[in-house]
ZAMARGU-4260 file (C-alpha; in steps of 0.2 Angstrom, whole numbers, plus 5000, padded with zeros to 4 digits):
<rodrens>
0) 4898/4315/4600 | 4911/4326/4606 | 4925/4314/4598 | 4917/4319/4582 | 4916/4340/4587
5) 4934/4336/4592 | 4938/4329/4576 | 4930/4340/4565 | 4935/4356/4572 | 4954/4350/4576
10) 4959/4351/4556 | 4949/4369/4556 | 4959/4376/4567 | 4977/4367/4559 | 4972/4374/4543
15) 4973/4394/4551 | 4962/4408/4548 | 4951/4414/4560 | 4944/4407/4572 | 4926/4413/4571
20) 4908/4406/4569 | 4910/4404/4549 | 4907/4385/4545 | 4920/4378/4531 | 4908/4376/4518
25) 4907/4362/4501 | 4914/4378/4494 | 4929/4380/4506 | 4933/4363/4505 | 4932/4362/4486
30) 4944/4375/4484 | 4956/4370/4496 | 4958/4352/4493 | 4952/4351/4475 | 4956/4365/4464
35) 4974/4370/4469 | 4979/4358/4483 | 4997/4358/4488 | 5007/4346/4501 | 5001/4355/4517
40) 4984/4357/4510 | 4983/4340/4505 | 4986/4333/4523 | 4976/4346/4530 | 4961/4337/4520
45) 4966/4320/4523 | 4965/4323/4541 | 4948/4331/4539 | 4940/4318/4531 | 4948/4304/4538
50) 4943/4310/4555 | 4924/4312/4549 | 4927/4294/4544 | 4932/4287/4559 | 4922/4296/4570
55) 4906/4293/4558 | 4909/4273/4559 | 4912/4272/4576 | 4897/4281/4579 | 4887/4271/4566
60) 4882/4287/4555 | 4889/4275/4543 | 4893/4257/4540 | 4909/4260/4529 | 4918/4241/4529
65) 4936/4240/4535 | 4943/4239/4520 | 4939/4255/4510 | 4955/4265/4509 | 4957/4283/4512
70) 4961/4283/4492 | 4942/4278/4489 | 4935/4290/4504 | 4942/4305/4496 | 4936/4300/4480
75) 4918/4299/4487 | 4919/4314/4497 | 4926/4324/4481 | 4913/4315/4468 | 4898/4322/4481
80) 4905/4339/4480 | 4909/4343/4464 | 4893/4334/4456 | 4882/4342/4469 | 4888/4361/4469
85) 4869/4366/4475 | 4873/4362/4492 | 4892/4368/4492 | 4887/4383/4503 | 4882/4368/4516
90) 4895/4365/4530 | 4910/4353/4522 | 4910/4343/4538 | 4891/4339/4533 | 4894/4335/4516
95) 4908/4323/4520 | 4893/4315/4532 | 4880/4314/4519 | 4893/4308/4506 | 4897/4292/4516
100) 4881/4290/4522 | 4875/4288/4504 | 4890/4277/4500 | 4888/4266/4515 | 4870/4266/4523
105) 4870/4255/4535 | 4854/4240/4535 | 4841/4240/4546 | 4839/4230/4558
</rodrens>
């Protein structure tokens, strides 16, 4: 569980600002890597949700197969947040989560 702290909070503190207890929200995230994304910004995000992504599956949060590309993960994540904008006030790393775990449950066992 701490790989995934790790992860999350490493893009955080690569994108700047401050470093206080203010979560980046649905709405920060939305802003930053939707609406006006540049080159930095852009790999900023990447490395956000792909992290998530990682940690998520090798945690079994989610059962995403191999095979999905970063390409389809960012398209997931950016569809969840921009058709759900009543929980864009939630933290971004959570709605990453819940985005995959929708798009990948895994089966019971």
């Amino acid at each position: 569980m701490k790989k995934l702290f790790f992860i999350i909070g490493l893009p955080l503190m690569l994108a700047g600002g401050s470093a206080s207890a203010q979560l980046w929200s649905g709405n920060d995230y939305r802003e930053t890597c939707t609406l006006e994304p540049d080159e930095y910004k852009t790999s900023v995000c990447s490395a956000f949700i792909i992290g998530i992504a990682q940690a998520g599956r090798s945690n079994k949060i989610f059962c995403m197969p191999e095979d999905v590309t970063n390409g389809q993960t960012h398209a997931i994540v950016n569809s969840y947040i921009n058709d759900n904008p009543e929980e864009r006030h939630l933290a971004a790393s959570e709605l990453i989560v819940t985005s995959l775990v929708k798009a990948f449950p895994c089966q019971p066992k």
